[in-house]
SEDO-702347 format. One line per 8 residues: number of its first residue (from 1); for each residue y, x, z of N, C-alpha, C. Coordinates in Angstrom, 3 decimals. Atoms other than C-alpha are relative to their C-alpha. Example, Ala and Ser with C-alpha at 12.3 -4.5 7.8 and 13.67 -1.06 7.14 Angstrom:
2
1> -1.190,0.890,0.000,-4.500,12.300,7.800,1.200,0.900,0.000  -1.190,-0.820,-0.060,-1.060,13.670,7.140,1.090,-0.770,0.730 $
//
This chain:
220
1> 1.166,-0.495,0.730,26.067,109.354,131.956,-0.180,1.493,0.266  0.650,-1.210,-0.423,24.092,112.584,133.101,-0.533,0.637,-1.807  0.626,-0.657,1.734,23.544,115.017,129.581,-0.437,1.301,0.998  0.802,-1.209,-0.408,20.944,118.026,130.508,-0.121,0.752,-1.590  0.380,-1.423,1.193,20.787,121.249,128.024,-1.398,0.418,0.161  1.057,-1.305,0.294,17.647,122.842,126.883,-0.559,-0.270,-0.956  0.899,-0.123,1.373,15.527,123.195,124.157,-1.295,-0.414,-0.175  1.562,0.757,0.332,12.547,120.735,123.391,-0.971,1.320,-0.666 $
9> 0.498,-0.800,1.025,9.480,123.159,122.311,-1.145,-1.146,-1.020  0.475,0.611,0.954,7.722,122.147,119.285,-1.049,-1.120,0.169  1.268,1.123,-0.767,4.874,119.881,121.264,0.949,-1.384,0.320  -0.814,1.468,-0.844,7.895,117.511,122.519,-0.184,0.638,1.263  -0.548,-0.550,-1.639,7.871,119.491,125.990,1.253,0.078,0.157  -1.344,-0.916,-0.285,11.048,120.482,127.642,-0.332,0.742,1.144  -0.116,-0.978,-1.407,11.016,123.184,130.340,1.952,0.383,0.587  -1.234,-0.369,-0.409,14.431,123.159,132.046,0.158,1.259,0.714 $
17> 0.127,-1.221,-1.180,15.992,126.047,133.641,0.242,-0.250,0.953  -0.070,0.141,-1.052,16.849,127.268,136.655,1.152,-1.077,0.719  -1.464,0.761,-0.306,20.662,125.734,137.198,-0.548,-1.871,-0.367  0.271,1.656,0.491,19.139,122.370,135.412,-0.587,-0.386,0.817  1.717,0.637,-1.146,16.133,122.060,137.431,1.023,-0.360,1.816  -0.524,-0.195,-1.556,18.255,122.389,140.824,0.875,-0.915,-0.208  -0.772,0.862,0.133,20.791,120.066,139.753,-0.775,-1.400,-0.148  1.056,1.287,-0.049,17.814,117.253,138.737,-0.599,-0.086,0.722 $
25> 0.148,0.359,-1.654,16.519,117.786,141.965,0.376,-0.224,1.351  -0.804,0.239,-1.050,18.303,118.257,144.418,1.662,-0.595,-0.381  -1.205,0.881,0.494,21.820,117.036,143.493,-0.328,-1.333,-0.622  0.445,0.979,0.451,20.432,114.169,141.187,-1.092,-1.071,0.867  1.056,0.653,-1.018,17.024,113.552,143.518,-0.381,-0.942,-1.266  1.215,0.325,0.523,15.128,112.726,140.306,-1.211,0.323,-0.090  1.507,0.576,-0.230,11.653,111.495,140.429,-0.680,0.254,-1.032  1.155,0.031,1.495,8.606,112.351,137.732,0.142,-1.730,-0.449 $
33> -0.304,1.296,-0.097,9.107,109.247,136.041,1.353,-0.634,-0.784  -1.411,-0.115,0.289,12.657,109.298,135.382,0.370,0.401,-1.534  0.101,-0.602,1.124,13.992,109.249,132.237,1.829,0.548,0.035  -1.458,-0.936,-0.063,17.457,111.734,131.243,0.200,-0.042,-1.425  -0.419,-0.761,1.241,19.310,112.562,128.610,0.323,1.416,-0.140  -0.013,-1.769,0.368,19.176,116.105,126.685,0.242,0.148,-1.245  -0.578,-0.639,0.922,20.936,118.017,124.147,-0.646,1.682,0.382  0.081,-1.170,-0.246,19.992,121.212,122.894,1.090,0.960,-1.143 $
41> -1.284,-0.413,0.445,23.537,121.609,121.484,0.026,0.344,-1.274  -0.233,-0.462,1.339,22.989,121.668,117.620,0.254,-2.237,-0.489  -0.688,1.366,0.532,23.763,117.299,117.408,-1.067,-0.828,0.346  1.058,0.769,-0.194,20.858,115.816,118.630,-0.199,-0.392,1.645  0.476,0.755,-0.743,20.003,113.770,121.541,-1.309,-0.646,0.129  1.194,0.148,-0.157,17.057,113.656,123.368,-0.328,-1.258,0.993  0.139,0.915,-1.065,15.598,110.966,125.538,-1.416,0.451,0.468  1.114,-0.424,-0.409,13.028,112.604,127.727,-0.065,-0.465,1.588 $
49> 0.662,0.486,-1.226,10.628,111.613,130.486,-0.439,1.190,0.939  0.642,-1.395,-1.427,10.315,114.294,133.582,-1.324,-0.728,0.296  1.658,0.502,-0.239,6.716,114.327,133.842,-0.156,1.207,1.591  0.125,-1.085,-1.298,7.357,117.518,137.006,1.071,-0.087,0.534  -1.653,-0.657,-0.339,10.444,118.045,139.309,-0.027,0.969,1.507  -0.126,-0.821,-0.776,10.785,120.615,141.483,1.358,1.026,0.031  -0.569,-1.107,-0.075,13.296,122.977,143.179,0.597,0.826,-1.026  0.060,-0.249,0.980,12.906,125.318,140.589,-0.585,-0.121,-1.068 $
57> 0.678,0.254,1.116,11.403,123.971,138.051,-0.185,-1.181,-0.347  0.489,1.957,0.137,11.277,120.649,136.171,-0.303,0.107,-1.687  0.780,0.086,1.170,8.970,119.729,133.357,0.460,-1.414,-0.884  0.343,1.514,0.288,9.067,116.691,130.787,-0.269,-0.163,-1.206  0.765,0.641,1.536,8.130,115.238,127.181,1.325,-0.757,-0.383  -1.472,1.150,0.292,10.969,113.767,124.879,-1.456,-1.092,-0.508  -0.194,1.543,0.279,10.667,110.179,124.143,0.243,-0.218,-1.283  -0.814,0.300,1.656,12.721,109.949,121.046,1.121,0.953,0.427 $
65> -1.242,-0.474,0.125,15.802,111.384,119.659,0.531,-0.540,-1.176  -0.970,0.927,0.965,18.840,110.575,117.307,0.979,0.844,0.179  -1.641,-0.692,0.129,21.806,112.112,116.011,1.136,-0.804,0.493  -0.818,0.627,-0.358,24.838,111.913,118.152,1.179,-0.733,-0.876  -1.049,0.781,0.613,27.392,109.095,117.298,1.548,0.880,0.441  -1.174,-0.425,-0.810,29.671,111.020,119.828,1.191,1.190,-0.756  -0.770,-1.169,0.431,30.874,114.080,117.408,0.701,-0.621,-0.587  -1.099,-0.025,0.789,33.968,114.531,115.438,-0.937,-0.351,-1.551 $
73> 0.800,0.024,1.456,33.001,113.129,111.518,0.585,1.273,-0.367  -0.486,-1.461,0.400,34.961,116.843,110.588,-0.424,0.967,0.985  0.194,-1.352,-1.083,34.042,120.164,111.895,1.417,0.725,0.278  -1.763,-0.592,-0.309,37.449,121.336,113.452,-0.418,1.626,0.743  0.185,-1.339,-0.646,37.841,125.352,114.515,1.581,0.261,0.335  -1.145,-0.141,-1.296,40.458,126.533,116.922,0.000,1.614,-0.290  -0.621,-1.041,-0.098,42.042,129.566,116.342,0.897,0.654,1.127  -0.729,-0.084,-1.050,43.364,130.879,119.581,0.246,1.431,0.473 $
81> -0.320,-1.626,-0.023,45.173,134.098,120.628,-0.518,0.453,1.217  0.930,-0.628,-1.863,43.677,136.143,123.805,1.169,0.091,0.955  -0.936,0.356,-1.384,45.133,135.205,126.918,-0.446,0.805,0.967  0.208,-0.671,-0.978,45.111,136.751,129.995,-0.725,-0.925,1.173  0.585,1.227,-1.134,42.851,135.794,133.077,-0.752,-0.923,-0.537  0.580,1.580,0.150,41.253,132.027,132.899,0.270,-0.299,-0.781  -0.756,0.445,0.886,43.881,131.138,130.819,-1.264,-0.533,-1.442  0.898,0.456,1.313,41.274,131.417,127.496,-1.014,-0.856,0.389 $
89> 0.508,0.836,0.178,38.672,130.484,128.908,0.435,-2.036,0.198  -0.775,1.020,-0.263,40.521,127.095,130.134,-0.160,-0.438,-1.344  0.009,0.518,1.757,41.410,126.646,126.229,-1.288,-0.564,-0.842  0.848,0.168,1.054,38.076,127.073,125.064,-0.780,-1.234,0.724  0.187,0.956,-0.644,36.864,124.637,127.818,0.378,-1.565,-0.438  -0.507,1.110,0.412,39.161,122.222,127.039,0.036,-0.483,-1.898  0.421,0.300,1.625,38.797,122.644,122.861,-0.956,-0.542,0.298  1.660,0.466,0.595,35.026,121.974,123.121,0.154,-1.594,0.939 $
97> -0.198,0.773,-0.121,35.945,118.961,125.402,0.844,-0.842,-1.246  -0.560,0.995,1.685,38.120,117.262,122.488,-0.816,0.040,-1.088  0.993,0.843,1.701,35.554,117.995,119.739,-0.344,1.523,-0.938  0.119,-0.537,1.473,35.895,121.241,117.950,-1.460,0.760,-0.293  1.007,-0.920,0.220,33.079,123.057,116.399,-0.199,1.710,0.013  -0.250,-1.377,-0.219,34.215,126.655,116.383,1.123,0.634,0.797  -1.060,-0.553,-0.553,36.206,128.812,118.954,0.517,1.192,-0.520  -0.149,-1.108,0.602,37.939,132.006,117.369,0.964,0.065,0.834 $
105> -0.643,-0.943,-0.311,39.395,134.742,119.664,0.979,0.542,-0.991  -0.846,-0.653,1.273,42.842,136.004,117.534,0.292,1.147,1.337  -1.194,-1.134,-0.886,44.735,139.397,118.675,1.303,-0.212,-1.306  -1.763,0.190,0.525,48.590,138.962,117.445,0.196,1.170,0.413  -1.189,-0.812,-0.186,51.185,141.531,117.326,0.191,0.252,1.740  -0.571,-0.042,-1.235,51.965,140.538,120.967,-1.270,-0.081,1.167  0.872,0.346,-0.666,48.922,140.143,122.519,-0.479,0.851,0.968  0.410,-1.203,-1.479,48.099,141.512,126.314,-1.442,0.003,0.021 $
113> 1.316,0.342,-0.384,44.817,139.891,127.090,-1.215,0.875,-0.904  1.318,-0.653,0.866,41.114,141.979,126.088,-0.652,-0.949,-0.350  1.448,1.134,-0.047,38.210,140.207,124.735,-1.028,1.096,-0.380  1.260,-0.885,0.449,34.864,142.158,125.116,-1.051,-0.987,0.288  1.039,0.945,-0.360,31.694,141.188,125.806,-0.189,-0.735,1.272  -0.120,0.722,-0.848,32.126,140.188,129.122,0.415,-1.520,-0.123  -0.755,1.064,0.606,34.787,137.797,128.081,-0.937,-1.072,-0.756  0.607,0.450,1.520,32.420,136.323,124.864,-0.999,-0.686,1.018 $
121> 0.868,0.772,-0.578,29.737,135.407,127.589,1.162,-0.648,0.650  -1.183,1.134,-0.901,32.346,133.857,130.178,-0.032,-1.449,-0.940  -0.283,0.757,0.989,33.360,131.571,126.970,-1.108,-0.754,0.049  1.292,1.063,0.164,29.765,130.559,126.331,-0.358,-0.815,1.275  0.200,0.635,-1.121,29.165,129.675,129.904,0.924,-0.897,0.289  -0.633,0.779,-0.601,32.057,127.647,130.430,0.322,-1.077,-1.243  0.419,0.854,0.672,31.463,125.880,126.872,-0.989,-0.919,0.193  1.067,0.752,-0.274,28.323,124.952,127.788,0.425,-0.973,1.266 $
129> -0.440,1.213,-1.381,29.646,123.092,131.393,0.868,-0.921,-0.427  -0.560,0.509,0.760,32.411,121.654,128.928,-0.472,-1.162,-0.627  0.989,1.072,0.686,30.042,120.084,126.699,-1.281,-1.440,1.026  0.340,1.520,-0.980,27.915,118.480,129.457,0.744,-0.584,0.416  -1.287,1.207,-0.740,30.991,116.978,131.192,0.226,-0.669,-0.743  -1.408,1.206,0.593,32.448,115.234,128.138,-1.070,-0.475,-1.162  0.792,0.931,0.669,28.772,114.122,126.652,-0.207,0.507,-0.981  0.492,-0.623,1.304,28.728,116.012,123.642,-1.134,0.594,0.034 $
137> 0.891,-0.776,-0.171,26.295,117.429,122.063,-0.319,1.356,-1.121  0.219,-1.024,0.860,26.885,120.079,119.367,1.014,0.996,0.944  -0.086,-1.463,-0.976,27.751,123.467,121.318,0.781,0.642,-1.087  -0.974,-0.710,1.130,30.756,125.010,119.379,-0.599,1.591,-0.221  0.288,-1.254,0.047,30.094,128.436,117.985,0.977,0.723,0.276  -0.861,-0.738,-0.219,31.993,131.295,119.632,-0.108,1.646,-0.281  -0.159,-1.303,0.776,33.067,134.675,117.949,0.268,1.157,1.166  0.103,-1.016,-0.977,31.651,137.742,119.816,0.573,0.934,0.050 $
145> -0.896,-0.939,0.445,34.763,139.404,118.267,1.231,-0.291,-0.175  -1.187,0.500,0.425,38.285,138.787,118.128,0.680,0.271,-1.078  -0.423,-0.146,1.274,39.783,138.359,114.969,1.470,0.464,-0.091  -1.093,-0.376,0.311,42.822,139.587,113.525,0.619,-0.923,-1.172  -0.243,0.459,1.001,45.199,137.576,111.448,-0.076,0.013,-1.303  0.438,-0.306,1.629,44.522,138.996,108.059,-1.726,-0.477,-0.080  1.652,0.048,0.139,40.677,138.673,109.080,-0.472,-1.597,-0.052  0.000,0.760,-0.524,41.242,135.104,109.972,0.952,-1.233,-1.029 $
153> -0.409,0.981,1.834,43.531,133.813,106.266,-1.114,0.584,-0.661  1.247,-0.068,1.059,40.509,135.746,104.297,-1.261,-1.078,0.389  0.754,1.122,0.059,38.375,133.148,105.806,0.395,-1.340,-0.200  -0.267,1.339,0.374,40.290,130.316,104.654,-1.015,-0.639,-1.276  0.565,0.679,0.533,38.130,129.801,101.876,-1.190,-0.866,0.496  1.436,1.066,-0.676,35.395,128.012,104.271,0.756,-1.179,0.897  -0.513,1.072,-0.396,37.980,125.499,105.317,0.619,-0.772,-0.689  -0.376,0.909,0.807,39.130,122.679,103.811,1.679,0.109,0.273 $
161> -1.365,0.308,-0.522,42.365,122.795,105.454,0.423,0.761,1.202  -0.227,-0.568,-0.861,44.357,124.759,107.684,1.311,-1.017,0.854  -1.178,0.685,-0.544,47.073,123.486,110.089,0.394,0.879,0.925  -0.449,-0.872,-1.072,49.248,126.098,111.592,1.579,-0.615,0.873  -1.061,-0.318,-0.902,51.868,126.267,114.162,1.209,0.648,-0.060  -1.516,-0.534,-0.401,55.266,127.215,113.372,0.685,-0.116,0.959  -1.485,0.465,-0.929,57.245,125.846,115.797,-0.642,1.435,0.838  0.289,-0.727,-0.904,55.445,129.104,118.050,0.210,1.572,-1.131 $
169> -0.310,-1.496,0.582,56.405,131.842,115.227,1.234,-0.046,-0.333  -1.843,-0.744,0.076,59.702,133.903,115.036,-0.396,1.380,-0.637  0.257,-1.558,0.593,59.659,136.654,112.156,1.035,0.859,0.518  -1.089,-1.328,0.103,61.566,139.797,113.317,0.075,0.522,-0.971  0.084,-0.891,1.430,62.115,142.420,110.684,-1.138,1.003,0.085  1.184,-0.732,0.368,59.030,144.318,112.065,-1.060,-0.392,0.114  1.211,0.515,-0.201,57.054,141.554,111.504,-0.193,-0.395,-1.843  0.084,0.350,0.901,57.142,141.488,107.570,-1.214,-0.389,-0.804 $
177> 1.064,0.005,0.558,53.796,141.934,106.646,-1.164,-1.914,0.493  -0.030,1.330,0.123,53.143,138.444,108.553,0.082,-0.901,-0.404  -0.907,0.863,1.241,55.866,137.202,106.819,-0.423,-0.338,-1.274  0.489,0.150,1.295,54.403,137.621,103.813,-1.273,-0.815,-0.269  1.533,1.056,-0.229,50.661,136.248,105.141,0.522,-1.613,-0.332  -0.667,1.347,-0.210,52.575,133.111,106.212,0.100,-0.982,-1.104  -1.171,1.086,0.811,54.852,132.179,103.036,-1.589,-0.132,-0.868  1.488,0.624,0.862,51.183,132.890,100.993,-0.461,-1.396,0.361 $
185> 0.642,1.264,-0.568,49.367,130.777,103.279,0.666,-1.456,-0.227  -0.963,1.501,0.147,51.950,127.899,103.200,-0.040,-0.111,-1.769  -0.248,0.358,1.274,51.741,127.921,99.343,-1.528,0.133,-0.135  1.447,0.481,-0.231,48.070,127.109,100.076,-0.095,-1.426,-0.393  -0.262,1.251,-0.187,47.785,123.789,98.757,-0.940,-0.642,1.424  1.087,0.444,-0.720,44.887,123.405,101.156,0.602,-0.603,1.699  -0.806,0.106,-1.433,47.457,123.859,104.209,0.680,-1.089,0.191  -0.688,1.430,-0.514,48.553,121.152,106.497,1.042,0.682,0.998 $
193> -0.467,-0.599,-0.912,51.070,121.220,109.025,1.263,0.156,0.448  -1.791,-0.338,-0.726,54.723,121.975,110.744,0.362,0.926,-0.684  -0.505,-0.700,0.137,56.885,123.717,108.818,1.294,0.682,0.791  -1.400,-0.393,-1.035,59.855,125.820,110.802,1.162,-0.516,-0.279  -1.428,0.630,-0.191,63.032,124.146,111.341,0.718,0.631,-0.263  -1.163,-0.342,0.752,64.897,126.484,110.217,-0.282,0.487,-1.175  -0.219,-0.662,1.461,65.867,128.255,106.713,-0.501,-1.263,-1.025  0.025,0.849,1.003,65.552,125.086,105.023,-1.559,0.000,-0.232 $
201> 1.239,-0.005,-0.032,61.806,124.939,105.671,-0.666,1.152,-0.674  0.910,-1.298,0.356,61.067,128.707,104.790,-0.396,1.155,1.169  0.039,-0.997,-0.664,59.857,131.607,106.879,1.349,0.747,-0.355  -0.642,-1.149,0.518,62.666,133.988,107.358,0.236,1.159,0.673  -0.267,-1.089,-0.670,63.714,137.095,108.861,1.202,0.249,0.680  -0.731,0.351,-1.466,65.854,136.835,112.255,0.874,0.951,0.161  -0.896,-1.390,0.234,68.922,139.352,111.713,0.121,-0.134,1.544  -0.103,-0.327,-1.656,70.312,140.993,115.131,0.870,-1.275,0.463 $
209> -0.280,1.144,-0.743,72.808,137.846,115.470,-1.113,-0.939,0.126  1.063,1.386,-0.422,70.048,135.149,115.207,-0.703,0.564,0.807  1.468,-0.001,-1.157,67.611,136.668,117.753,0.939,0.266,1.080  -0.947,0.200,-0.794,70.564,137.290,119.835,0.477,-1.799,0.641  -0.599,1.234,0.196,71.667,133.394,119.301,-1.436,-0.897,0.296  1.258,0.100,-0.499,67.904,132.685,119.672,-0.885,-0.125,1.594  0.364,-0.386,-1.447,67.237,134.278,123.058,1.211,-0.772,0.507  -0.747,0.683,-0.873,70.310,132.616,124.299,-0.318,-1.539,0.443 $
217> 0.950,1.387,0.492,68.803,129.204,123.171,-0.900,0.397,1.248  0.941,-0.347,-0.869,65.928,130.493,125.035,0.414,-0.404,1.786  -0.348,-0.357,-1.721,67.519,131.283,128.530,0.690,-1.146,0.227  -0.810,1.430,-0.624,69.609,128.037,128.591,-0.922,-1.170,0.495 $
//
């Protein structure tokens, strides 16, 4: 199944762009006539008739439409730390392939990778090729700002539920103020999720033998 992006205007037209139009013509070698499917990435599915096709430019009229069956029944958001290179985008690629509705840029403590605006478009562009490949049709929203962990538990109240990742955190001692986010958050009833394997299922703080005894773990 072929899914085309753009935006029906209020008559029932569609005017595709440039990348669309060149792909339904030449790559596709559709005919006026032809009918496609189109999303204009807020959950809806279009069924429109190319009434023009050209090169650059292809015209048509929807048909009908209908809300996709294809989404997640939950809106899921992805919290993800800035990577270096491809790496993010890759992530956010592959999130909006599985389903979620929101991508969020984090910066951590440890974090190399920038996110500016460059970056923030990249994301959108390679969401959008995401979403046509895997049929969807709601277009996740992505944050033209990277968040910071404190910025990122004050928005827990717009989620029903969180589900974090321990098994990927290790408190040092100059990570207390974390520490403290964390044990809150986990006494969230709202929170789902992996608690850490060690300290008897509490966050704790990694004296010089355990991160010693830790990293050895590590290197073996």
């Amino acid at each position: 199944m072929e899914l085309f992006f753009a935006e029906p205007a209020e008559d029932g037209t569609v005017a595709f762009g440039a990348v669309e139009a060149r792909h339904i013509s030449r790559v596709l070698r559709h005919r006026p006539g032809d009918r496609v499917s189109v999303t204009d990435g807020t959950g809806v599915e279009y069924d429109v008739e190319l009434a023009a096709v050209g090169p650059k430019a292809v015209t048509g009229r929807v048909l009908g439409r209908s809300e996709s069956a294809r989404e997640p029944a939950h809106r899921l958001a992805l919290a993800q730390a800035v990577l270096k290179g491809e790496h993010l985008a890759q992530a956010c690629a592959q999130a909006t392939e599985l389903g979620i509705a929101e991508f969020i840029p984090l910066v951590t403590e440890r974090t190399v990778g920038r996110y500016g605006p460059s970056r923030y478009e990249r994301l959108k562009k390679v969401a959008l090729a995401a979403l046509k490949s895997s049929t969807r049709t709601r277009l996740p929203a992505i944050e033209a700002r990277a968040l910071t962990l404190e910025e990122l538990l004050e928005r827990r109240a717009g989620f029903d539920a969180f589900q974090v990742d321990d098994q990927s955190i290790r408190v040092r001692q100059d990570e207390r103020l974390v520490c403290h986010r964390l044990r809150r958050l986990q006494r969230d009833p709202r929170v789902i999720g992996r608690r850490p394997q060690t300290g008897g299922g509490q966050l704790q703080r990694l004296g010089p033998a355990r991160r010693q005894q830790t990293a050895q773990q590590d290197n073996s």
